[in-house]
PASEBA-1860 file (N, C-alpha, C; in nm, 3 decimals):
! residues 173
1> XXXXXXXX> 6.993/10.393/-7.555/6.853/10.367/-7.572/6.805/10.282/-7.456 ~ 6.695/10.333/-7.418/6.648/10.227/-7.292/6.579/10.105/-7.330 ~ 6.566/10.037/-7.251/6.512/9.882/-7.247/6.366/9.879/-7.303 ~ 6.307/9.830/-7.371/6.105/9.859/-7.367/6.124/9.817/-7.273 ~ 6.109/9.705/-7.211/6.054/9.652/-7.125/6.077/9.675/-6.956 ~ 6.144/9.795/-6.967/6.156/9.886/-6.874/6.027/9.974/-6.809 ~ 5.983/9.991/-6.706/5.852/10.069/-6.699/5.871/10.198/-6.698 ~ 5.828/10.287/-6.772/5.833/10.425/-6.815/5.792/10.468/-6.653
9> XXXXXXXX> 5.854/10.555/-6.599/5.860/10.658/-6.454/5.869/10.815/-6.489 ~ 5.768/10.892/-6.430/5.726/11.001/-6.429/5.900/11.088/-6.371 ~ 5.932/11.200/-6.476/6.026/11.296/-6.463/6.021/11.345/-6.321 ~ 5.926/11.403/-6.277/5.915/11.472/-6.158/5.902/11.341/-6.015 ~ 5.821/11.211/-6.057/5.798/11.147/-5.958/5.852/10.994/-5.964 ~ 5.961/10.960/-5.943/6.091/10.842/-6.034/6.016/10.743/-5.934 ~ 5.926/10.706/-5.884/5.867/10.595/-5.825/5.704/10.583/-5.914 ~ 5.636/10.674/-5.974/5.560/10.652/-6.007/5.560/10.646/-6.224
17> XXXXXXXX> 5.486/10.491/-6.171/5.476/10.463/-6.378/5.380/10.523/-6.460 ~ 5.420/10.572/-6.538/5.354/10.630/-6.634/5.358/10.566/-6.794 ~ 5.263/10.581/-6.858/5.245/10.581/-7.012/5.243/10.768/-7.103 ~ 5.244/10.847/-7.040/5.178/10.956/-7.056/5.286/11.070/-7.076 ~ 5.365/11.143/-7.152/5.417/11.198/-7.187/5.406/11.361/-7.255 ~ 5.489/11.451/-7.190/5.446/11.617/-7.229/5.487/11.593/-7.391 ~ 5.320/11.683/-7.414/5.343/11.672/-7.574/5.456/11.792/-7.599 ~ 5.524/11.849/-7.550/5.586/11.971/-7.588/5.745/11.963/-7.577
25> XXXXXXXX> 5.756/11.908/-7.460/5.906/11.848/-7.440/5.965/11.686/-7.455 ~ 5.797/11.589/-7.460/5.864/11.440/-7.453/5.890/11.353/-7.292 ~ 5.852/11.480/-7.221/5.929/11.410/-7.095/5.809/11.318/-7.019 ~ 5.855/11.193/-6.964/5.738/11.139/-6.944/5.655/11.155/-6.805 ~ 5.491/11.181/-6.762/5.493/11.299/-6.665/5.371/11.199/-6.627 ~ 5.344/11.200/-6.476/5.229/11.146/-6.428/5.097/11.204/-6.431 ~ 4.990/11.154/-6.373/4.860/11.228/-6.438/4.834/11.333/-6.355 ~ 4.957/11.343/-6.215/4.962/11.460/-6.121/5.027/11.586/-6.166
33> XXXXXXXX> 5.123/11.524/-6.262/5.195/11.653/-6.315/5.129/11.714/-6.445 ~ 5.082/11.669/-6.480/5.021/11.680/-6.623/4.870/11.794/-6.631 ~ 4.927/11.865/-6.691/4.809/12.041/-6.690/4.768/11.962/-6.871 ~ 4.649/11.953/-6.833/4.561/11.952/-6.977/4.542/12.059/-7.063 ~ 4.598/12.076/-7.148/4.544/12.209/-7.239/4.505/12.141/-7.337 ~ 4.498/12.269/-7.449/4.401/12.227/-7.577/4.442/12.140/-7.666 ~ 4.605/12.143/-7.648/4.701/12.073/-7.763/4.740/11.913/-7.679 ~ 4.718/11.916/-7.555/4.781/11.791/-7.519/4.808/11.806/-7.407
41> XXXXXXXX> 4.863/11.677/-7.354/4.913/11.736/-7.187/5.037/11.783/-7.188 ~ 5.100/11.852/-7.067/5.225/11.957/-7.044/5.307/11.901/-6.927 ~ 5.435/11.908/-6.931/5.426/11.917/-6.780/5.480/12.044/-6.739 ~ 5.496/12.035/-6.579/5.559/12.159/-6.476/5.601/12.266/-6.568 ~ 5.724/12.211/-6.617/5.801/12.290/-6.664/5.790/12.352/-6.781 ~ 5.699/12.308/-6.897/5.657/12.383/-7.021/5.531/12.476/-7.005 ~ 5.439/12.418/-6.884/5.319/12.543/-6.839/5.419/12.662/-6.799 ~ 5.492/12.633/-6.712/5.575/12.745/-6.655/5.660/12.854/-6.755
49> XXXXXXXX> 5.712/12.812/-6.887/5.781/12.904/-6.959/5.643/12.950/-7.069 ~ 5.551/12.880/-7.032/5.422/12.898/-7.166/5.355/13.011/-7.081 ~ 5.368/13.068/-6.994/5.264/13.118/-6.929/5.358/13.239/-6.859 ~ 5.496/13.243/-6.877/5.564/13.367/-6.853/5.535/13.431/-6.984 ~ 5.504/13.423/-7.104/5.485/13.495/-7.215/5.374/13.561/-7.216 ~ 5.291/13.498/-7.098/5.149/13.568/-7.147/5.100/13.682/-7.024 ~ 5.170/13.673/-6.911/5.228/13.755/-6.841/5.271/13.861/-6.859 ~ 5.291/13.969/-6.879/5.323/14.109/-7.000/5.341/14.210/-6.910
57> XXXXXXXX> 5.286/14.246/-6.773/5.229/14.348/-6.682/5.359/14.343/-6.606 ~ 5.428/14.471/-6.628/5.509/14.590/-6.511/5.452/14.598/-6.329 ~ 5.535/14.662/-6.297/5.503/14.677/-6.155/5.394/14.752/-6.119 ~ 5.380/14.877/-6.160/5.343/14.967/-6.159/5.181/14.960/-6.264 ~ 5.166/14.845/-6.364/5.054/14.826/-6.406/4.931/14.829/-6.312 ~ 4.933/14.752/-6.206/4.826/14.712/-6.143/4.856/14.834/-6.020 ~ 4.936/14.960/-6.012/4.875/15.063/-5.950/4.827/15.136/-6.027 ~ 4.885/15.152/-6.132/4.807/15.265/-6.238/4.647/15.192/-6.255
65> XXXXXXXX> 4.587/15.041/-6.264/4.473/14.973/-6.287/4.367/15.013/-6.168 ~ 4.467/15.004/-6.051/4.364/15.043/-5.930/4.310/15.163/-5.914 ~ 4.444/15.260/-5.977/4.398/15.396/-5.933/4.253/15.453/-6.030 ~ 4.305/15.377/-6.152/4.194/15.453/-6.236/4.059/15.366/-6.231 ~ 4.025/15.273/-6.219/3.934/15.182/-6.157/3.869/15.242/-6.032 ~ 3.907/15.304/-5.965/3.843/15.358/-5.824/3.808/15.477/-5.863 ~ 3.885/15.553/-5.922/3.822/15.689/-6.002/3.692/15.702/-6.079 ~ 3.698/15.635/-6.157/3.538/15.587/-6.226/3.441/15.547/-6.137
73> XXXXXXXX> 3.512/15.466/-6.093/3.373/15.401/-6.001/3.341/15.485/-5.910 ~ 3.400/15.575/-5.875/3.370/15.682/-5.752/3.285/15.768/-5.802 ~ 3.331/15.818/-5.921/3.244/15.925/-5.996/3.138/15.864/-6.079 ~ 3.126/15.744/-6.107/3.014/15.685/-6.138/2.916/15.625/-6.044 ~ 2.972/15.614/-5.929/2.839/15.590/-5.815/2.789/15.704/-5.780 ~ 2.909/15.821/-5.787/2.842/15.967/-5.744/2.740/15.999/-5.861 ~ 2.736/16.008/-5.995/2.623/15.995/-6.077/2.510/15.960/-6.080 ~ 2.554/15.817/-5.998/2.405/15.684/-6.081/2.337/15.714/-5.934
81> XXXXXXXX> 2.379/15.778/-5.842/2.300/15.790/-5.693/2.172/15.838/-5.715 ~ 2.212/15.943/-5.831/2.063/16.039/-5.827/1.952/15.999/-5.954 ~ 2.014/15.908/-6.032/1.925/15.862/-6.141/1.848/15.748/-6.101 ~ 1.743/15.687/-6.205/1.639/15.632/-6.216/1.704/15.493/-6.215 ~ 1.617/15.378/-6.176/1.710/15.262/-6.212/1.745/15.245/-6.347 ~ 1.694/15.241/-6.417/1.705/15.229/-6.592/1.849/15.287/-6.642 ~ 1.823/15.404/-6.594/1.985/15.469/-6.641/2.045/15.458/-6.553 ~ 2.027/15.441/-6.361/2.152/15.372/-6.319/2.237/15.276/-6.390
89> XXXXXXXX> 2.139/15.166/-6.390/2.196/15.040/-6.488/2.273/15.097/-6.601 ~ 2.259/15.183/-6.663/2.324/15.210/-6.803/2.421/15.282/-6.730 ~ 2.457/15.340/-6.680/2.583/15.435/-6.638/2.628/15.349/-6.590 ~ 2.603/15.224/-6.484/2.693/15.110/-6.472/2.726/15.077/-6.495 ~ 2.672/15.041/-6.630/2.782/14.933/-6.735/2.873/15.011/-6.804 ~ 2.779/15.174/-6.849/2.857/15.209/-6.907/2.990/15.279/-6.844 ~ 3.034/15.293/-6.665/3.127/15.300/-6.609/3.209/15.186/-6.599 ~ 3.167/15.044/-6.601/3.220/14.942/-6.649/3.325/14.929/-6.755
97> XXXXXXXX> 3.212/14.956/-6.866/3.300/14.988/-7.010/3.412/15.057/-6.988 ~ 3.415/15.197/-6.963/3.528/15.261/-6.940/3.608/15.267/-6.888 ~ 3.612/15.118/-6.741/3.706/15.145/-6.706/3.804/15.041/-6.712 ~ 3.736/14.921/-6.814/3.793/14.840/-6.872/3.905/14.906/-6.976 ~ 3.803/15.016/-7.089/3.859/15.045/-7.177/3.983/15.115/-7.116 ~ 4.003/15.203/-7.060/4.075/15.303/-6.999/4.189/15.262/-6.930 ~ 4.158/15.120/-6.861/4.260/15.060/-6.813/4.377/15.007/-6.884 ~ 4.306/14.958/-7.021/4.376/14.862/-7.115/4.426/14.973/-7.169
105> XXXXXXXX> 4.396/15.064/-7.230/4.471/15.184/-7.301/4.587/15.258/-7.214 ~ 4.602/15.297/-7.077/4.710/15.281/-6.971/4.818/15.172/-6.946 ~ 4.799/15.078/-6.949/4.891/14.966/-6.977/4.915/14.917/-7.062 ~ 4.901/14.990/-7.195/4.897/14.906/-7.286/4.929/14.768/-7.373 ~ 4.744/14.780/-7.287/4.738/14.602/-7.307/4.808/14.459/-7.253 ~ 4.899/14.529/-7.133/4.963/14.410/-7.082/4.878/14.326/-7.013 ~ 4.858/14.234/-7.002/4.844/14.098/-6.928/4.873/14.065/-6.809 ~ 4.778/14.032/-6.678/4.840/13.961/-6.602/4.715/13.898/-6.515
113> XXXXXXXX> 4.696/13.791/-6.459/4.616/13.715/-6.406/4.524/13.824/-6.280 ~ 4.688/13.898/-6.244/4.647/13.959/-6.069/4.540/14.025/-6.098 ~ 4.592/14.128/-6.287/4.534/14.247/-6.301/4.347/14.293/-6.275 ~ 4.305/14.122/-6.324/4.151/14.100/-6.321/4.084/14.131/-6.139 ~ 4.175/14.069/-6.036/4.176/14.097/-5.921/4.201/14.214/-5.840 ~ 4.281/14.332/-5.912/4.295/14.463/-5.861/4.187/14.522/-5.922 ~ 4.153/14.542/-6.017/4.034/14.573/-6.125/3.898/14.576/-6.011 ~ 3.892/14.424/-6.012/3.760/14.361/-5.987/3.733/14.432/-5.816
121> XXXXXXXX> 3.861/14.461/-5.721/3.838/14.503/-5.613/3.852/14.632/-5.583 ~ 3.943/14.710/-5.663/3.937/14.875/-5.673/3.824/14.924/-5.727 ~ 3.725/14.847/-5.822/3.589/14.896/-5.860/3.476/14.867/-5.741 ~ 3.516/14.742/-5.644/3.454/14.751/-5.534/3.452/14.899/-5.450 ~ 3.573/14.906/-5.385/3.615/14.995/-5.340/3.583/15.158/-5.354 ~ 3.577/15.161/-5.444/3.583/15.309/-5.546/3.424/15.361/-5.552 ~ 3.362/15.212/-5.554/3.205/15.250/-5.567/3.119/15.271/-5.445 ~ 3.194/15.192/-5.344/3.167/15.213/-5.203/3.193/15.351/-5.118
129> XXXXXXXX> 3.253/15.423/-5.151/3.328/15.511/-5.115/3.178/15.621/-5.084 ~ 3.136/15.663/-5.215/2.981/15.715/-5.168/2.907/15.698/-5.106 ~ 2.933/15.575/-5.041/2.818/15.525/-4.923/2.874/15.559/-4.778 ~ 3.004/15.553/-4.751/3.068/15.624/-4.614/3.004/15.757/-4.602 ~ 3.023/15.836/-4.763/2.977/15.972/-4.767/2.849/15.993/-4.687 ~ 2.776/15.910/-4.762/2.611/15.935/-4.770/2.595/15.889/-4.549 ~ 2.656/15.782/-4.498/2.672/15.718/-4.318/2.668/15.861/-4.247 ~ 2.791/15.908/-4.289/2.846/16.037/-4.291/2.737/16.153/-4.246
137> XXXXXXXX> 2.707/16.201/-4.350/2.613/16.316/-4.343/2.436/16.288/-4.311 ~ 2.420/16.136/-4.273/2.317/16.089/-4.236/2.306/16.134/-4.064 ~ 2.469/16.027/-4.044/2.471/16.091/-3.898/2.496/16.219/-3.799 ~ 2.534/16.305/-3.915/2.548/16.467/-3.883/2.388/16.513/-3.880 ~ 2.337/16.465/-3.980/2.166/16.509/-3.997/2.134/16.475/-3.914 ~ 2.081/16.339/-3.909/1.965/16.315/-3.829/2.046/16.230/-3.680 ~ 2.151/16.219/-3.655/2.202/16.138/-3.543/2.200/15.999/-3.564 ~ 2.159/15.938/-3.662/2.182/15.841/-3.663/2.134/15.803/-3.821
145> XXXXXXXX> 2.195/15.671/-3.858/2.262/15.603/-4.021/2.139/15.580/-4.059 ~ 2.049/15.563/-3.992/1.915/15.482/-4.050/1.842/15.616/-4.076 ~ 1.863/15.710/-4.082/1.797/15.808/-4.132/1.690/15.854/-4.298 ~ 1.690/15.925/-4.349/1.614/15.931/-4.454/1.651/15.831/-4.568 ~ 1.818/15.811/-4.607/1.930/15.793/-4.647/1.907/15.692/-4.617 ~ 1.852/15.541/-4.645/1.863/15.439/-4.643/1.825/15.369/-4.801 ~ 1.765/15.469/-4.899/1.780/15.395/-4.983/1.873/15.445/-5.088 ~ 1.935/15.600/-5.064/2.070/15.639/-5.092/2.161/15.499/-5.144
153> XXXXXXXX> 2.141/15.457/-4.971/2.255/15.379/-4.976/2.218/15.246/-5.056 ~ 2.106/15.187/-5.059/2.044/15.048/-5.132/2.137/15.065/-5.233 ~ 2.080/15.214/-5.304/2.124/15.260/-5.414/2.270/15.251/-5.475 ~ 2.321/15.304/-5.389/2.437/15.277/-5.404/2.542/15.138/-5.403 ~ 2.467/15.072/-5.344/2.519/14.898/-5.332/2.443/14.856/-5.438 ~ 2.359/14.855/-5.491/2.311/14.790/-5.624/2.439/14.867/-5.736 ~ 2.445/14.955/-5.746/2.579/15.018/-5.834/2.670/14.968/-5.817 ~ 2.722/14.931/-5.659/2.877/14.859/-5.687/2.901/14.707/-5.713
161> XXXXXXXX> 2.762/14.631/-5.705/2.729/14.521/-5.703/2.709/14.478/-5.859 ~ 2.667/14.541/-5.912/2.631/14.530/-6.078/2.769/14.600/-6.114 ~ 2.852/14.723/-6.086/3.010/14.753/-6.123/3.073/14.625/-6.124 ~ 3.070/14.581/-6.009/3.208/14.484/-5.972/3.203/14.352/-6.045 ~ 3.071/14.346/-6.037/3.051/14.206/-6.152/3.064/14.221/-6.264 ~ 3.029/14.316/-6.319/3.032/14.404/-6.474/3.203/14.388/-6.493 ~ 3.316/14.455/-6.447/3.409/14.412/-6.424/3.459/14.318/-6.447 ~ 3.404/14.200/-6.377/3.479/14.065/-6.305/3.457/14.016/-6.444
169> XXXXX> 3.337/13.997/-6.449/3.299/13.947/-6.624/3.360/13.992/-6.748 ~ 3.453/14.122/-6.745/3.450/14.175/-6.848/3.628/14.097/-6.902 ~ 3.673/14.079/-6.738/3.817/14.076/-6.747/3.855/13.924/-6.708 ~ 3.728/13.834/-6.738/3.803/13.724/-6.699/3.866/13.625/-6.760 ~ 3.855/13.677/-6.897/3.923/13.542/-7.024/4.040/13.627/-7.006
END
């Protein structure tokens, strides 16, 4: 048994005193090591085995996430190009929806921090893709990008701009 009158020193940092202790293991942890959660403070080492559990996602999750994430969004910017804003907006979200839903039903349901970040940038990607198209056949037309096709393209960046956020939001808890 140790001394009280010993000054309690942080596990990870044996020069620095502490009062403050991981509610999960006991070990006593400075206010550098110490991750606040809901139940109490933690240290290093109990965030670290608490947070491999919630982690769930394969290798191959976050290619199967990208691929189908860019698919939607490709074929949903090719859609919403020619509609009204009103139902752009609704085919946005509602390409959103699906490719949240669609994703999670492919992996089923695994977890992983990255996954929100392949998501959030393959729906960039995927939605952009129509707008090279549209550069494309602007500059075959008329010789140059600024052609008729300038609000094509508006168009099309308001879609991947409201996608990607639609997204980002959907997947970030």
């Amino acid at each position: 048994m140790s001394d009280p009158n010993t000054p309690l020193t942080c596990a990870y940092h044996p020069k620095v005193e502490t009062q403050l202790r991981c509610n999960r293991c006991n070990k006593p942890i400075c206010i550098k090591c110490a991750t606040h959660t809901p139940t109490g403070y933690r240290c290093p080492e109990c965030i670290r085995s608490q947070q491999k559990v919630f982690i769930t996602t394969k290798w191959f999750d976050q290619i199967i996430a990208a691929v189908i994430t860019a698919v939607i969004a490709y074929l949903g910017g090719v859609f919403a190009n020619s509609l009204g804003i009103y139902i752009m907006i609704l085919v946005t979200i509602g390409a959103g929806y699906l490719i949240v839903w669609a994703v999670k039903k492919a992996i089923n349901n695994r977890r992983s921090p990255l996954l929100k970040y392949v998501m959030t940038s393959s729906a960039l990607v995927g939605s952009l893709i129509p707008v090279f198209g549209i550069l494309i056949r602007e500059y075959r037309y008329y010789g140059t990008i600024l052609g008729g096709g300038i609000y094509s393209i508006l168009w099309q960046l308001a879609y991947s701009i409201i996608l990607t956020v639609y997204v980002y939001y959907q997947l970030r808890n």
